[in-house]
N, C-alpha and C positions, 0 to 999 in steps of 0.2 A: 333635239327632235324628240316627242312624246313618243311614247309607244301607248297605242291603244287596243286592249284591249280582246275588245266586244264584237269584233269581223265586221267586215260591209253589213250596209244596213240593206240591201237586194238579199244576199243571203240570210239575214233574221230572218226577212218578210215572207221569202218562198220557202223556210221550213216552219211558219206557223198552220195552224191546222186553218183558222180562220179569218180575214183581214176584212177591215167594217173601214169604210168612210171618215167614223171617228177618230180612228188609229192615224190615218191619212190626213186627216187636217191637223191634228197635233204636230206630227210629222213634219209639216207645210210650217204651219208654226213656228217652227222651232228653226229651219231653213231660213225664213223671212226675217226671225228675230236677231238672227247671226249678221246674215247681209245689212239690216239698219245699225247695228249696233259698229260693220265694219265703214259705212257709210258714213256714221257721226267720228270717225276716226280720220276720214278722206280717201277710205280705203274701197277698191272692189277688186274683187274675186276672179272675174270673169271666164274663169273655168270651173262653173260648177258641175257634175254627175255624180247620178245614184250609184254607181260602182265603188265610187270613192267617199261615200258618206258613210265615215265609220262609228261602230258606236263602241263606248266606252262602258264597260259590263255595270256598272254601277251607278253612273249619271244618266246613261244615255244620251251621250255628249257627238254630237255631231262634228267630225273635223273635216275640210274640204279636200281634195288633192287637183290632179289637173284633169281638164276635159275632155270633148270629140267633138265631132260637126256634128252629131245630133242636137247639142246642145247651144252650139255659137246661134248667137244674135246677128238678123239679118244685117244689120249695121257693122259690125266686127269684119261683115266678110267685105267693107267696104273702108276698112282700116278707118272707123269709127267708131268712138267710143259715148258713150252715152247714159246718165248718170241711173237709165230703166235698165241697161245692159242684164247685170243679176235677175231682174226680176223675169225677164224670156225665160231664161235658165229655168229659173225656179217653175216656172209655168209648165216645159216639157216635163220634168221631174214629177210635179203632180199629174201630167198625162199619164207618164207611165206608170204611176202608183196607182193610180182609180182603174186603168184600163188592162196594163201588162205589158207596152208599146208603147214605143216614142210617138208621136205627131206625125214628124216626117221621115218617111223610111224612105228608102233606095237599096238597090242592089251594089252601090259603090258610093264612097263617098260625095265624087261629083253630085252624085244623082240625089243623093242626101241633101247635100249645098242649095243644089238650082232647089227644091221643096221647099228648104229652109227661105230662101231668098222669095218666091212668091207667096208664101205663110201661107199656104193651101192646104186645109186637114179637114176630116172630120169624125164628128160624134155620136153617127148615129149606128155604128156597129152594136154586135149582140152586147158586147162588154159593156156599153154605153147605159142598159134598159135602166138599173137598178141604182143608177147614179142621179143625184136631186137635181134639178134644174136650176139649183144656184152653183152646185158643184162645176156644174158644165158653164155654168156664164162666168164664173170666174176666170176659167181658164180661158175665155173669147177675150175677156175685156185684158186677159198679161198677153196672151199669143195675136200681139198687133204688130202689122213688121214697120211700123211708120211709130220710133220710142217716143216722142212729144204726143202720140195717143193712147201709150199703155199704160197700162194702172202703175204705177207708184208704189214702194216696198210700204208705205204708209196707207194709202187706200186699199192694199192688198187687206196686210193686217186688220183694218177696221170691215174687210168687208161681211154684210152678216150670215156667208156661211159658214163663217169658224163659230158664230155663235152659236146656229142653227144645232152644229155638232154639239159643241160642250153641253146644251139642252137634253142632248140623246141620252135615255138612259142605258145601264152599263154598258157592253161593248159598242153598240148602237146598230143602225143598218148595215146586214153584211153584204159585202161587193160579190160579185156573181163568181163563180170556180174557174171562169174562164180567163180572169184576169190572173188570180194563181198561177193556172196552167201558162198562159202568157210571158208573168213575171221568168217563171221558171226557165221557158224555152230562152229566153232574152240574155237572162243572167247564163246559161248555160254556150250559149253562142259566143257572146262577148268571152269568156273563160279561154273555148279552145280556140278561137281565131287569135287571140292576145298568146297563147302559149308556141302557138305554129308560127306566126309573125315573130316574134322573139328569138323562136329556134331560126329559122331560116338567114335570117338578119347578123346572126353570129356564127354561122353552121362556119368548120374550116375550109369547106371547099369551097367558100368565097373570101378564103384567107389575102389571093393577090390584089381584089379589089379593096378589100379592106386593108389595107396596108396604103393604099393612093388616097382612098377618103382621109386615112391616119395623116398623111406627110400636109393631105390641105388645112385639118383640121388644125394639126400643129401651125401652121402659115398665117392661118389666120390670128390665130391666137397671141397677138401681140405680147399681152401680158403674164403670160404662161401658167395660170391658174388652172384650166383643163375648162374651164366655161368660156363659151361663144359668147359676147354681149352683144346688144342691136345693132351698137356701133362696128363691130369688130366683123361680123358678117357683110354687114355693106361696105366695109370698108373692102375685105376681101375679095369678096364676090364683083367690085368695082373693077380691081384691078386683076381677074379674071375674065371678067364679060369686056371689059375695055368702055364701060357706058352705067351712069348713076343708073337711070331709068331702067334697064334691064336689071340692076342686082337689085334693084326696089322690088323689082317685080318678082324676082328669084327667092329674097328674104321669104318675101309675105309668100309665097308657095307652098314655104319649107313649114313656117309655122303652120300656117294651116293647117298641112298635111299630119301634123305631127298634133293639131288641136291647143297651141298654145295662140296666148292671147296676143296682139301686135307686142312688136317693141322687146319682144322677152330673149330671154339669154338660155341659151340651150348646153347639153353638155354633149361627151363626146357620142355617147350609144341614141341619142336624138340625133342627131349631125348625120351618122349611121342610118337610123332607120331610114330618116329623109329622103332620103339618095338614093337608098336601096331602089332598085327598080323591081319590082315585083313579079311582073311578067318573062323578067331573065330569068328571075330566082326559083318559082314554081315550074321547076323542069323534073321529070319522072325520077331522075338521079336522087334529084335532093328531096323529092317530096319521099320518095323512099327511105330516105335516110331519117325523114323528119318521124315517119309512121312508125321505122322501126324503136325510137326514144320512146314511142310510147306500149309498142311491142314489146313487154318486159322480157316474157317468156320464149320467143322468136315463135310463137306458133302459125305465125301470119295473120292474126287476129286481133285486134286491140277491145279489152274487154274491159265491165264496169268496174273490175276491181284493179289494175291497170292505171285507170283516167283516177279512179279516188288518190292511186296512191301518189303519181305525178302533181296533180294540180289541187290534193288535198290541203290538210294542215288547217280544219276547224273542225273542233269535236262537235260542235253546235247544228251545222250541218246536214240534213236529212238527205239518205240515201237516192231520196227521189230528184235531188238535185243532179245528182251523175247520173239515174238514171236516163230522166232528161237530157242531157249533157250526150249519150250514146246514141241515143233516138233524135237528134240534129243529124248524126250520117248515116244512121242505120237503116237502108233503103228495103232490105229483107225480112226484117222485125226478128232479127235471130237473136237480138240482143246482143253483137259483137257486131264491130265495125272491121270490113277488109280493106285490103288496099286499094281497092277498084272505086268501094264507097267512099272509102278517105280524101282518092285523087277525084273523084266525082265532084265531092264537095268544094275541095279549094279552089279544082279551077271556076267552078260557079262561082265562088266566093272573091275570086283576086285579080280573074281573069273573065269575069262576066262572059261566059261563055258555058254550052255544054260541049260533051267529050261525045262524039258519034260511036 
């Protein structure tokens, strides 16, 4: 395993002072050049996101990691694969570069999925004004949810608003502040939901559950490696449901939920999250428990020096990212988040609901 580096390429972007179009189709470039080059290999990705696109401080060397349903191809959620798969991917990624936002949002993933599934978006928000009208037709001609009409990692490449760009003199046309601001809130959100879900999902006080998930885990696990394979799951999940078709259907849930691609082999803290039911979990007990981890100082407060020092660890980083980051729950602008704002947010967030 490489170690790289240069942080997410979300965190360069939202601590530059300025992002141009230009920036953004090299960017695209260099995405697109990867996926053909893993293409004429036999190979695809299909978990591609900007979260996980790391750069390597010296090349500026793009490596992939695993996905979300902002990014699955409408095809994927139909346990098909399809040799434009990558190129959707790549398509939201340039959404959210030019704009700050995925395409398809939802308040939970389902609601994600069904958006993804009808490819219904659009381009004409304020973000949109200062983006070329090739910029935006690129992204119509990759965001087709029918692959035998999407553009092609080869037609992407040739098409001429990478030229248009390279044309641009030095930085070239800069994209509006709104998309900045956008990137930031995005990148900021995905941070503390990924650090809350993580805690909750291993917290000890779901020590007995996780201890059952543990015994099935191992059950399954014929060949005792500590990874699930495709086989090994349906096999399992057969001889729990008592029927193929139900652990067909239970497999492809799990991945989903967890954003890997069909067919893939999971380990044991994905097995974990899978299962975790969410709605047991976000109970006042343990969201307390979860707020006081980020509570250093027990003041009842969780403040921006606080969230930097938890979910820090890049010098690169501008402080306007946590501030960002604080201003996701800070409902009072005091600039500290309490626990009323904290449990505010998750239950919106996990439990698609408000708190009366």
């Amino acid at each position: 395993m490489e170690y790289i580096d240069g942080g997410e390429l979300l965190d360069r972007l939202i601590s530059v002072k300025q992002l141009s179009e230009k920036i953004v189709a090299q960017i695209t470039k260099q995405i697109l050049s990867a996926i053909n080059y893993a293409k004429s290999l036999g190979v695809q990705h299909l978990d591609l996101k900007p979260e996980n696109l790391l750069l390597d401080r010296s090349q500026k060397y793009a490596k992939v990691k695993k996905g979300s349903a902002y990014y699955l191809p409408p095809e994927l959620l139909k346990r098909q694969i399809h040799k434009n798969s990558d190129v959707w991917a790549c398509g939201v990624i340039l959404h959210i570069l030019l704009s700050g936002y995925p395409p398809f949002c939802g308040r939970d993933e389902y609601e994600i999925l069904q958006r993804v599934k009808s490819g219904s978006y659009s381009l004409k928000a304020v973000e949109w004004k200062n983006i070329t009208k090739e910029g935006k037709k690129l992204i119509e001609k990759i965001l087709v949810v029918d692959p035998n009409h999407r553009y092609t990692v080869q037609q992407c490449m040739k098409d001429k608003w990478f030229e248009l760009q390279e044309q641009q003199h030095g930085i070239g046309r800069i994209i509006t502040v709104d998309c900045i601001n956008n990137l930031r809130s995005f990148c900021s959100e995905q941070k503390l939901q990924s650090a809350v879900v993580n805690y909750l999902a291993n917290k000890e006080q779901n020590l007995a559950m996780n201890k059952e998930l543990q015994k099935i885990f191992e059950q399954f696990d014929v060949n005792m490696d500590g990874i699930l394979s495709h086989e090994e799951l349906i096999m399992g999940y057969q001889k729990m449901l008592g029927c193929s078709r139900r652990a067909q259907v239970q497999v492809d849930f799990i991945l989903t939920k967890i954003g890997a691609k069909p067919k893939s082999e999971i380990d044991y803290h994905e097995f974990l999250k899978a299962n975790i039911k969410l709605e047991h979990e976000v109970t006042d007990s343990k969201l307390r428990a979860a707020f006081n981890l980020f509570d250093i100082d027990g003041n009842g407060s969780i403040t921006l020096d606080e969230i930097q020092y938890l979910l820090g660890g890049q010098e690169d980083v501008e402080d306007q990212v946590w501030i960002d980051l604080v201003m996701t729950a800070d409902q009072d602008g005091d600039g500290e988040i309490t626990f009323e704002e904290f449990k505010k947010m998750m239950y919106v967030m996990y439990l698609n609901k408000e708190i009366r």
